[in-house]
C-alpha positions in Angstrom: -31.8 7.3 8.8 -32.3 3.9 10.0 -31.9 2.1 6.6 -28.5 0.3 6.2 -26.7 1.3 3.3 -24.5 -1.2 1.4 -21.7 -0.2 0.2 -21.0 -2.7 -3.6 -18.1 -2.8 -5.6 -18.9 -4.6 -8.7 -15.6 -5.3 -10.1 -14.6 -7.5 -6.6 -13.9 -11.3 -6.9 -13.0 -10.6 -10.8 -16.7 -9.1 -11.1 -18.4 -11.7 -9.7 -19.9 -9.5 -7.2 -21.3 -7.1 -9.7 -22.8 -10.1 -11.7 -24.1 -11.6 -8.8 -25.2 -8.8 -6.8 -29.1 -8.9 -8.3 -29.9 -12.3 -6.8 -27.8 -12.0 -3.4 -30.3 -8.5 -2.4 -33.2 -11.3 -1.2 -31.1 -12.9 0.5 -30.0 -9.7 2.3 -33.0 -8.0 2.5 -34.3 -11.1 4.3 -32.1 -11.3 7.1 -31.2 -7.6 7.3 -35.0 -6.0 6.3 -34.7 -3.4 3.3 -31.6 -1.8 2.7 -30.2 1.2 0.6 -27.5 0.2 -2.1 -24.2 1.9 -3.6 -22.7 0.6 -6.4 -18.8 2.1 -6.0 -17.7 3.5 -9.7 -14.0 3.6 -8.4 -11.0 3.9 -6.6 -11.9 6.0 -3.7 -15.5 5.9 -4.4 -16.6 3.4 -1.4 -15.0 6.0 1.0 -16.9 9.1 -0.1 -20.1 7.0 -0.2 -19.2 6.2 3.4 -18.7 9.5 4.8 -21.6 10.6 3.2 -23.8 7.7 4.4 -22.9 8.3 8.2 -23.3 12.1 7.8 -26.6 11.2 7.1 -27.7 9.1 10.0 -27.2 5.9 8.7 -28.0 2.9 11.6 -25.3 1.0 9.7 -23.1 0.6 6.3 -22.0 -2.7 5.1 -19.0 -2.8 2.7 -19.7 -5.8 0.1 -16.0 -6.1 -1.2 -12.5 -7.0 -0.8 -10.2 -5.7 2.2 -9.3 -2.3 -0.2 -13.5 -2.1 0.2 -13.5 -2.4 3.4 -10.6 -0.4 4.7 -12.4 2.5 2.0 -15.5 2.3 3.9 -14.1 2.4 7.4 -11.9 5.6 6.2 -14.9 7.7 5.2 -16.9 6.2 8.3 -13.9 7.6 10.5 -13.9 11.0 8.4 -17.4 11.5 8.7 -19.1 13.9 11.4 -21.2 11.5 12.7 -19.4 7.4 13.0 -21.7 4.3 12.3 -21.0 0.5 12.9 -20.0 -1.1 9.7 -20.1 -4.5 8.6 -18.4 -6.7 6.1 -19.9 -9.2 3.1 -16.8 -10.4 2.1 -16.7 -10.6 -2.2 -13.1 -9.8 -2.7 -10.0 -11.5 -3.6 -8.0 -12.0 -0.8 -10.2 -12.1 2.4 -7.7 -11.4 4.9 -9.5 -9.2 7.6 -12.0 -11.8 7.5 -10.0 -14.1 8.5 -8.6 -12.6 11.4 -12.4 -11.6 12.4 -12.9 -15.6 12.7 -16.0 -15.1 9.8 -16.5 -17.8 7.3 -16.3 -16.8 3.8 -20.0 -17.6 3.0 -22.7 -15.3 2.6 -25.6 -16.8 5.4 -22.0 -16.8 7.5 -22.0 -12.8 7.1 -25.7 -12.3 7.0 -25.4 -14.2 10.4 -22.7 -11.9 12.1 -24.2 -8.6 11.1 -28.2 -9.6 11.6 -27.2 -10.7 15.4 -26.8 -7.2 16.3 -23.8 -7.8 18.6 -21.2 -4.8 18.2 -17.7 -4.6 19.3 -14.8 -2.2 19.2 -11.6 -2.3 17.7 -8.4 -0.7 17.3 -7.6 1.3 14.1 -4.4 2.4 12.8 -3.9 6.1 11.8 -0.7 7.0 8.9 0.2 9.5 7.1 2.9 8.7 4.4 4.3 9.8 1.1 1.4 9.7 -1.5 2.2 8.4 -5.4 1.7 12.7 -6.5 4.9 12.9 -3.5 2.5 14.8 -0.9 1.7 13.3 2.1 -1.2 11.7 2.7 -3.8 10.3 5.7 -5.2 7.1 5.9 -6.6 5.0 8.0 -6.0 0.9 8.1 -7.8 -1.4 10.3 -5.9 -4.7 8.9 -1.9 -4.2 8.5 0.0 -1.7 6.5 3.6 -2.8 5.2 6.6 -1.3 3.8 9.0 -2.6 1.2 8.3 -5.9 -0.4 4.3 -6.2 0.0 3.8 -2.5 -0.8 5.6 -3.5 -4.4 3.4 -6.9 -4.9 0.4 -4.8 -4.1 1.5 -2.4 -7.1 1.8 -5.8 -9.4 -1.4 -7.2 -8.2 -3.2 -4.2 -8.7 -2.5 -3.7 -12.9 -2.4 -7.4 -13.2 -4.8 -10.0 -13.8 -6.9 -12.0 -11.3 -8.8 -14.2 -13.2 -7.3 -17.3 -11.8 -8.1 -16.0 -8.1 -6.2 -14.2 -5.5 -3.9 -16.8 -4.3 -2.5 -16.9 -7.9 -2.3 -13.5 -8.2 -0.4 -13.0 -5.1 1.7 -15.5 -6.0 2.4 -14.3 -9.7 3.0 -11.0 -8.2 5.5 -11.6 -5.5 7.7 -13.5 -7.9 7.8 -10.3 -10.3 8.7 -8.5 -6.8 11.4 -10.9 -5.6 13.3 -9.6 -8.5 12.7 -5.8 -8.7 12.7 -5.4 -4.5 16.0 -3.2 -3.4 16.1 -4.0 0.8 15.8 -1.3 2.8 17.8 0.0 5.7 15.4 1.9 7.6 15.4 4.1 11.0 13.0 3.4 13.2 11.7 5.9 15.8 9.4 3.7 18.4 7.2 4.1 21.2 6.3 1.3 22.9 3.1 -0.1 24.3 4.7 1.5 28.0 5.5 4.7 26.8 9.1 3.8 26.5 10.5 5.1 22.9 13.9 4.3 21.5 15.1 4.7 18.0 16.7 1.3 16.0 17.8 1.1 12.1 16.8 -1.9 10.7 17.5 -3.9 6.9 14.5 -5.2 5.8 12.9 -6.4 2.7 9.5 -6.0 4.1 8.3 -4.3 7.8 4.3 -6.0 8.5 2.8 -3.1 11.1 -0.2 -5.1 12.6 -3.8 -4.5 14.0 -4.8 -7.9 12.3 -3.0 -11.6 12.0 -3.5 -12.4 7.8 -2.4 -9.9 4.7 -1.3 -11.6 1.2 -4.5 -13.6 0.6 -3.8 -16.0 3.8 0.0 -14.8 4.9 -0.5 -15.6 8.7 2.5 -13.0 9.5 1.5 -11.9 12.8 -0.4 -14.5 15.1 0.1 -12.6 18.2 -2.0 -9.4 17.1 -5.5 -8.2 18.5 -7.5 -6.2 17.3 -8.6 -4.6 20.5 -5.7 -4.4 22.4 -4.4 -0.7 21.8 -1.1 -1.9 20.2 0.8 -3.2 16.7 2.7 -5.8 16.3 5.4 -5.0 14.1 7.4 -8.0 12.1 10.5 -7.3 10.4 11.4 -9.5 7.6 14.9 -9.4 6.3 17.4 -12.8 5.1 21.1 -12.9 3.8 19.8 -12.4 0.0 16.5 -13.4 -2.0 16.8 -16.6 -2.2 16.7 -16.9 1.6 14.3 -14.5 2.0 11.6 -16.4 -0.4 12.2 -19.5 1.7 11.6 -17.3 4.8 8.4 -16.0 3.3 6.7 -19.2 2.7 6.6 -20.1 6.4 4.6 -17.1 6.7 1.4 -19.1 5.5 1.8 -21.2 8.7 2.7 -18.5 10.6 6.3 -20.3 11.0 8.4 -17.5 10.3 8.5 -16.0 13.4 11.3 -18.7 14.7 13.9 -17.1 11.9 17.3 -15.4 13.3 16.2 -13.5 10.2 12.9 -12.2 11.3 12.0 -9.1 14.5 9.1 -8.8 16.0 8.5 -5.9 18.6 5.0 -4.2 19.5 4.2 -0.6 19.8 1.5 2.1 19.7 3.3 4.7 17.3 6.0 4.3 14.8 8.1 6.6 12.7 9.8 5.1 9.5 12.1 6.9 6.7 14.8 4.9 4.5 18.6 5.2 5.4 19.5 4.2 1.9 17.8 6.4 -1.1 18.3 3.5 -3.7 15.6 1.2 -2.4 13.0 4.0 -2.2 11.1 3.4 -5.4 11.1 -0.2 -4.9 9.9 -0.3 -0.7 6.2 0.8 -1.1 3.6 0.6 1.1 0.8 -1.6 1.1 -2.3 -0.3 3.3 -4.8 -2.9 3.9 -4.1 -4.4 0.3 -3.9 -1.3 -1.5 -0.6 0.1 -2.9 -0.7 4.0 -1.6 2.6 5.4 -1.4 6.3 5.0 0.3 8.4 6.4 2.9 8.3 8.3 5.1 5.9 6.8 7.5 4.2 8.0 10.4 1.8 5.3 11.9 0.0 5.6 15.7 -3.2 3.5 17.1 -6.8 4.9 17.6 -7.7 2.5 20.4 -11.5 1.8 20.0 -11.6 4.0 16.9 -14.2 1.3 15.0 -17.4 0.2 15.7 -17.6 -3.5 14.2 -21.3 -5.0 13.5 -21.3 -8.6 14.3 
């Protein structure tokens, strides 16, 4: 089926997107031809439209949404029988895989990157991890998954309000967080981008495993990743108490942070993570590509080239 199918959530960008959607279609169907569209109904929804979209033969699926929008899509993409390139139209409320894709958050900008028919592709991370009913799950991220303090903003964000926008709401959350987050001592089973494994504990209030550079609605906390390079970076975020570590976190939006005694970075291709210290475990969730999904234990590897990105 050579008709791209769009992939909507209405309630992204506040509900903005749903509003809006009506008058933005000409301008789509005028740079991309006629196209199919999905409006998602919930949580989940955009994956299973995904999966059945690419079963089907789709050319294409475009995810028009947030990062939790697009990392649905690319999950039921990557489940499917038959993979498709996927695109993004950005219409969320942080914007962070965008960002590390170098795309401008304007809609001709999108148009632009997907109608130019240029395809590349990029590395995507597989996990499977402790689910909120306590079975395990699978997931895929394409953008970074983190443990311990971003896992438990994600959880704020997520029942709270975002009618003042994303920065906002990522900032409202994280102070809520700063006081509830327990830090974690967690063990560590790494192998390296060489094959090399070792095994490390490390205290941490939040571990970043990165594909992509931004998470947080603009946290530049890993400048060194690629997306098509067949590894994560991995930054480890710990201080002397919260206090510290809030100072610490604010360099992240320069991407400053790195130059802490506080802060590790190592890279790697596969990652296994449990918690040493049982009374942090309902406070160090996980955050998967802005969602919050589950906890510890972690088990995280990279599909090298799992993805093909339109535009």
């Amino acid at each position: 089926m050579s008709t791209p199918l769009l992939i909507v959530n209405p309630v992204s960008a506040g509900g903005a997107t749903g509003r809006m959607f009506a008058s933005m279609r000409a301008t789509v169907e005028a740079r991309l031809g006629p196209v199919d569209v999905e409006m998602t109904r919930s949580g989940g929804h955009a994956s299973e439209l995904a999966e059945k979209g690419a079963d089907e033969g789709r050319s294409l699926i475009v995810a028009v949404g947030g990062d939790g929008t697009f990392s649905e899509t690319v999950n039921g993409v990557l489940r499917a029988k038959k993979p498709c390139p996927v695109g993004l139209i950005g219409a969320g409320t942080g914007g962070d895989f965008r960002k590390t894709l170098g795309l401008e958050h304007r809609l001709d900008k999108y148009l632009d990157a997907i109608a130019s028919g240029a395809t590349r592709t990029i590395d995507v991370g597989k996990a499977r991890f402790r689910g909120k009913d306590g079975e395990d799950k699978d997931h895929y991220f394409v953008n970074i998954l983190s443990a311990g303090m971003g896992g438990l903003v994600d959880q704020y964000v997520a029942t709270g309000s975002r009618m003042l926008g994303g920065t906002f709401a990522y900032f409202l959350a994280s102070t809520k967080a700063l006081f509830k987050i327990k830090p974690g001592t967690v063990r560590c089973d790494i192998t390296a981008p060489d094959g090399t494994t070792e095994t490390r504990e490390l205290a941490a209030y939040l571990i970043a495993i990165c594909n992509g550079r931004y998470f947080g609605s603009g946290m530049h906390v890993a400048p060194m990743a690629k997306l098509d390079d067949g590894k994560f970076e991995v930054v480890v975020m710990n201080a002397p108490n919260k206090v510290a570590f809030a100072v610490t976190s604010q360099a992240i939006y320069e991407g400053k942070h790195l130059t802490s005694k506080d802060v590790t970075h190592f890279s790697c291709t596969k990652v296994h993570m449990d918690l040493v210290n049982e009374e942090a475990r309902s406070t160090f969730l996980l955050d998967v590509d802005g969602e919050p999904l589950g906890g510890l234990p972690l088990t995280v590897e990279v599909l090298p080239g799992a993805l093909t990105l339109r535009g």
